[in-house]
N, C-alpha and C positions, 0 to 999 in steps of 0.2 A: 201843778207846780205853783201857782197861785197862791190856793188855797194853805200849800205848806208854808211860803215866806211870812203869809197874816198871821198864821200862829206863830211860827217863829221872834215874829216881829213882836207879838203880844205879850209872848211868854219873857223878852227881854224887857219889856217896860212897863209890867205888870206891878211892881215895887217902884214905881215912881208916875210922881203926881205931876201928869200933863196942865201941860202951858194953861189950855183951853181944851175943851172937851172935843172938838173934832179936829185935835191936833194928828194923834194917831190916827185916823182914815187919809187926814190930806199924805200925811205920809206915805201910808201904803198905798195911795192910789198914783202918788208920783214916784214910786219905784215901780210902780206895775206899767206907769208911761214911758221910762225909761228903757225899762226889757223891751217893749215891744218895740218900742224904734230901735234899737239897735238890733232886733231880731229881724226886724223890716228892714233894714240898711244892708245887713249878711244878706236875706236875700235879694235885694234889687242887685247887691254886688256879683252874686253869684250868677244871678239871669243875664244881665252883662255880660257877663265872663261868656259865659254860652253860647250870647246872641254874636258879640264877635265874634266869636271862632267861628261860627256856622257864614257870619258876611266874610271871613276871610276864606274856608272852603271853598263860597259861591261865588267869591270875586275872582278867585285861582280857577274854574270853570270856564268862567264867563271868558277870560283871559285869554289861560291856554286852549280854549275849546276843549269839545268832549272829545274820546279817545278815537270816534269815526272821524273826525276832520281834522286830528291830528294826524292820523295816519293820510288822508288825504292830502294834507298839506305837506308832509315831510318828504312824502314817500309817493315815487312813478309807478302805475300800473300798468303794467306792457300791455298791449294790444295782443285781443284774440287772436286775430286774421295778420297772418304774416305778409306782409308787402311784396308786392306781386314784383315779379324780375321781368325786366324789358323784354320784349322780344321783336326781333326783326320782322318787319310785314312781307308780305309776299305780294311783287310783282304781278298787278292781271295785266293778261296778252292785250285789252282794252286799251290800255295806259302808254302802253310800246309803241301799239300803234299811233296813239296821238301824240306820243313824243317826237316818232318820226318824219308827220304829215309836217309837227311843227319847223323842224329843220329842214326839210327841203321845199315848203312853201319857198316859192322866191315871184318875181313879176313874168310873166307869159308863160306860166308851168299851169298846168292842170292836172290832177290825180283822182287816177278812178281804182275801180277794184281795187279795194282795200280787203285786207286778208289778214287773219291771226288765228295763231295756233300756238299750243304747248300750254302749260302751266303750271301751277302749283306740285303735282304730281308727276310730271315731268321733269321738273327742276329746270324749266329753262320756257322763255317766252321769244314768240316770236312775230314777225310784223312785214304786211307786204302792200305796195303801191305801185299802178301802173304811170307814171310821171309821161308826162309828154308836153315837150318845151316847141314845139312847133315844127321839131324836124326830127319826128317820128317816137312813139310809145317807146319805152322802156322799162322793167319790170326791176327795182329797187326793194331789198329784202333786208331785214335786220334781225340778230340771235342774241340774249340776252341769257349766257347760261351762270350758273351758279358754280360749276366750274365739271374737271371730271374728263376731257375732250385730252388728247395727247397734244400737245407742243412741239409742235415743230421745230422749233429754236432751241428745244432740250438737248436733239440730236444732231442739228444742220446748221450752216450760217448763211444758207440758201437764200435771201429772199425775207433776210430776217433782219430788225434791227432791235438793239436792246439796248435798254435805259437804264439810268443809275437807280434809280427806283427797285430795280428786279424785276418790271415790268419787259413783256417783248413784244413785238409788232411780226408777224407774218405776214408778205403781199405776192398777190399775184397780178400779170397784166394780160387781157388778150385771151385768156385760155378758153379752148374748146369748148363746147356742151359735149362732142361725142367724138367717141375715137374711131369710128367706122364712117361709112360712105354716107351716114343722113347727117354729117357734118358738113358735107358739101352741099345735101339738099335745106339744109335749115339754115346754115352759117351764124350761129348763134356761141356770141362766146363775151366774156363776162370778166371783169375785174373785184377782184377780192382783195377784203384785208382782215385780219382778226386781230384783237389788241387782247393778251393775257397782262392780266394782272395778277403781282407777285402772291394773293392767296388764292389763284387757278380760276377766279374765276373770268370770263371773256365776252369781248362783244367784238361779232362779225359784224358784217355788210359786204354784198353784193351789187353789182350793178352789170343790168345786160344790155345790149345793144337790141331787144327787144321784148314783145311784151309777156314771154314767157320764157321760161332757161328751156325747156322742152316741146315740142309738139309745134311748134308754131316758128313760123320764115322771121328772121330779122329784117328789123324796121330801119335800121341805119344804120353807118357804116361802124362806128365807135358803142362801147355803151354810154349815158346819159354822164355818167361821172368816174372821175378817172381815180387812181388809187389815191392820187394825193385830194382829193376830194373827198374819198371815204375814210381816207384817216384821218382828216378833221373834222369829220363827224362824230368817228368814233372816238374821240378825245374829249367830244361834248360831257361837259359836266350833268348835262338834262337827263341823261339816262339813270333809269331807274332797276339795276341789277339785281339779280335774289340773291337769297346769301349762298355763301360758298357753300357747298355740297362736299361733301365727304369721300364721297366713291363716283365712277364714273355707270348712271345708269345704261340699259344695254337698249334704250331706244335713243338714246343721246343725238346728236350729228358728228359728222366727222369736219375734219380742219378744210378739206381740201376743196375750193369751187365747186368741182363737178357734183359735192356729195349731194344728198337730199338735204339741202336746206329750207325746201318746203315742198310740202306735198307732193307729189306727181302720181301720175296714172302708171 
């Protein structure tokens, strides 16, 4: 391209007589400085052009972050592991018992043979102490079931009181251990009371006039605590119940005093 403008340029002022003889080179070499800067200007303008667009790409990057931390930042990712649903603990016969020792702890009592049985697979906990206030042993038992046991107050108002709650109380005073003649030889007889609560499940308490409901002579004339004694125990908020039970299993206890409410031979 050069080389074409010098001819060109030559062939037009080849018929006239220059100013001064390096008149035509200064010429063509200041047209050949003028292309190049402005050939040089096109492209610094153009690399410009470029170098913007590319900081404006990397500044929109930089900005809105890349697409991983966009997505991280817009958007919750649920957790794997689905959140575990509560569940009700289960009463140890351990626990019963030391709930117990703690409410009838009172000043001049001593308690021995301490006893539990039932549990988790039972559906029902149970808890026993020989108490003796100074005027003779008495054997104090408590039933902590999950529920399942017939209610007596479903069918009777025998002996029964019921609360606005839905809640009902069965008691007994004085009763027997036996309906045959080792009732005269033992004379051992017991006050009860069971408190159902409106979803079935219950908590007994026992108390004998001594230190066994079977096999062994009464120790005093009374048992150690009277019904209205056991229903304020069983009203204690301390107790630690399992949960309602659905069906009534077939080693359960039954409602009444005399039943097996713990072991016997």
């Amino acid at each position: 391209m050069n080389t074409q403008l010098t001819d060109l340029m030559q062939r037009a002022t080849e018929n006239l007589e220059p100013v001064s003889p390096d008149l035509l080179e200064r010429s063509v070499q200041h047209g050949l400085r003028l292309r190049r800067r402005r050939t040089t200007v096109l492209g610094l303008g153009g690399a410009g052009a470029v170098l913007a667009t590319a900081g404006l790409i990397a500044g929109g990057i930089q900005w809105f972050g890349n697409p991983s931390d966009a997505a991280v930042a817009g958007t919750s990712t649920p957790s794997a592991t689905p959140t575990a649903k509560p569940t009700q603990a289960q009463v140890d016969p351990r626990q019963t018992l030391k709930t117990l020792r703690l409410l009838l702890d009172a000043p001049g009592r001593t308690m021995t043979k301490p006893e539990t049985w039932g549990g988790e697979k039972e559906g029902f906990t149970a808890a026993a102490y020989v108490v003796d206030d100074g005027k003779g042993a008495a054997r104090v038992n408590v039933l902590l079931s999950g529920g399942g046991e017939q209610n007596p107050c479903e069918t009777s108002s025998a002996g029964c009181t019921k609360f606005a709650d839905g809640s009902s109380l069965f008691a007994a005073t004085e009763q027997p251990t036996y309906s045959d003649k080792r009732q005269d030889k033992y004379g051992v007889v017991s006050n009860y009371v069971a408190l159902y609560l409106r979803d079935g499940r219950m908590i007994s308490l026992t108390s004998y006039n001594g230190p066994a409901e079977k096999g062994s002579p009464h120790t005093r004339q009374k048992p150690l605590l009277s019904v209205a004694d056991l229903t304020k125990l069983a009203e204690s908020k301390a107790w630690k119940i399992p949960p309602a039970a659905p069906a009534k299993p077939s080693n359960k206890v039954a409602v009444t005093p005399s039943s097996k409410l713990h072991p016997t031979k």
